[in-house]
C-alpha positions as CSV (number, residue, x, y, z in Angstrom):
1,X,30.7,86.2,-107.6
2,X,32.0,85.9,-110.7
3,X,30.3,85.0,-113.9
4,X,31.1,83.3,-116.9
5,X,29.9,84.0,-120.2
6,X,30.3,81.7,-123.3
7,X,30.3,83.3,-126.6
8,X,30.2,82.4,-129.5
9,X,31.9,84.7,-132.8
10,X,29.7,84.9,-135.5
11,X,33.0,86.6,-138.6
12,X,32.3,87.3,-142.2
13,X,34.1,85.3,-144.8
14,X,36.3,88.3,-145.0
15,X,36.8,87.8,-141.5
16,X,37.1,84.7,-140.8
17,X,40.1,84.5,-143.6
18,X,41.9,87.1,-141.7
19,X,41.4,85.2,-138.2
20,X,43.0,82.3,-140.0
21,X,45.7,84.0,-141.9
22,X,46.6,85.4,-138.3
23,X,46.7,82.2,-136.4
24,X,48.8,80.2,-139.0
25,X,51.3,83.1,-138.7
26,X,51.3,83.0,-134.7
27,X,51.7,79.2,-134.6
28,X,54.5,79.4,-137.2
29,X,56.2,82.1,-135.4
30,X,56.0,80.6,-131.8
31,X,57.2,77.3,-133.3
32,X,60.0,78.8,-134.4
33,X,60.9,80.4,-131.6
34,X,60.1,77.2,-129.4
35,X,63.0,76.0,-131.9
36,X,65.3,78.1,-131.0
37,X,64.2,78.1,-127.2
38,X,65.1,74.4,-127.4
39,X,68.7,74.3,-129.6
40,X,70.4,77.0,-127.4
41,X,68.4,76.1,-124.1
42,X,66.6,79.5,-123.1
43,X,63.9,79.3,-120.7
44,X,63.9,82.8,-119.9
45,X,61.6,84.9,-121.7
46,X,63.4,88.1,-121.7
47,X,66.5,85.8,-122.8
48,X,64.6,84.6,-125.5
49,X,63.5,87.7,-127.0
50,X,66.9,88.9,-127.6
51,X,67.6,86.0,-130.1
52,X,64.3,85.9,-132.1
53,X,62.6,89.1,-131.8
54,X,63.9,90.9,-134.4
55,X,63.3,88.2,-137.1
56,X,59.6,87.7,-135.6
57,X,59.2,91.4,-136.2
58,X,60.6,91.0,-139.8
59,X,58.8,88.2,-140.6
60,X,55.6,89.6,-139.5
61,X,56.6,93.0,-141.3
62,X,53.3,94.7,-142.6
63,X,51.3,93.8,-139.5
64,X,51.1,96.4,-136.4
65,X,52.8,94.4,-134.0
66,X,54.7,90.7,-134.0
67,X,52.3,87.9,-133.1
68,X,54.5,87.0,-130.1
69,X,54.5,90.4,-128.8
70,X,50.6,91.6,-128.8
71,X,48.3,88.7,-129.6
72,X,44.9,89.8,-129.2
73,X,46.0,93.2,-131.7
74,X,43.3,93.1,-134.7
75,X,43.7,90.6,-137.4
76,X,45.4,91.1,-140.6
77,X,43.8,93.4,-142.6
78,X,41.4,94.3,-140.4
79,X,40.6,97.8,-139.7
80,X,41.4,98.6,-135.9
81,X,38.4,101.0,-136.0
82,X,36.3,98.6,-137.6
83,X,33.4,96.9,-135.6
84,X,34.0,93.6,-134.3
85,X,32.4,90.6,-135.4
86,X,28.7,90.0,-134.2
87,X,29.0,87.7,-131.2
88,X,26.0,84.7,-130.2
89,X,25.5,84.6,-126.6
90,X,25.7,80.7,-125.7
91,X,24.8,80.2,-121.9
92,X,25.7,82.1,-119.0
93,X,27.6,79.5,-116.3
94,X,27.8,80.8,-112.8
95,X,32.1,81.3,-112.1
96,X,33.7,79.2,-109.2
């Protein structure tokens, strides 16, 4: 059985401007590359990355990693040692 746990994260100010500094630069980056995905009619994802990898990884130059390539890395300016937010369990839903 699985179960499913809802949480909820509690960031600082400090935080919370890094999460959001991080998720405007993921959604500009993948809807550029959906852009270019679209105009020259890749639907392969290893065919993609040959075209827009390297100007994700400059555009995203002072963070760790490209958006595209590791998502769930820390956000910007956030120290990878650092601990994370405080989270506010929710309710706990029995999984399917």
């Amino acid at each position: 059985m699985k179960l499913v746990v809802q949480v909820k994260l509690l960031p600082t100010p400090v935080q919370t401007a890094a999460l959001e500094a991080t998720l405007r630069a993921c959604n500009e980056a993948a809807s550029w590359v959906s852009s270019v995905a679209f105009e020259k009619d890749v639907k392969r994802n290893f065919a993609l990355r040959e075209p827009t990898y390297g100007q994700v990884k400059e555009r995203c130059a002072g963070r760790s990693q490209p958006p595209l390539s590791h998502p769930r890395n820390p956000a910007v300016g956030q120290d990878a040692n650092a601990a994370p937010p405080p989270v506010a369990p929710v309710e706990q839903t029995p999984g399917l």
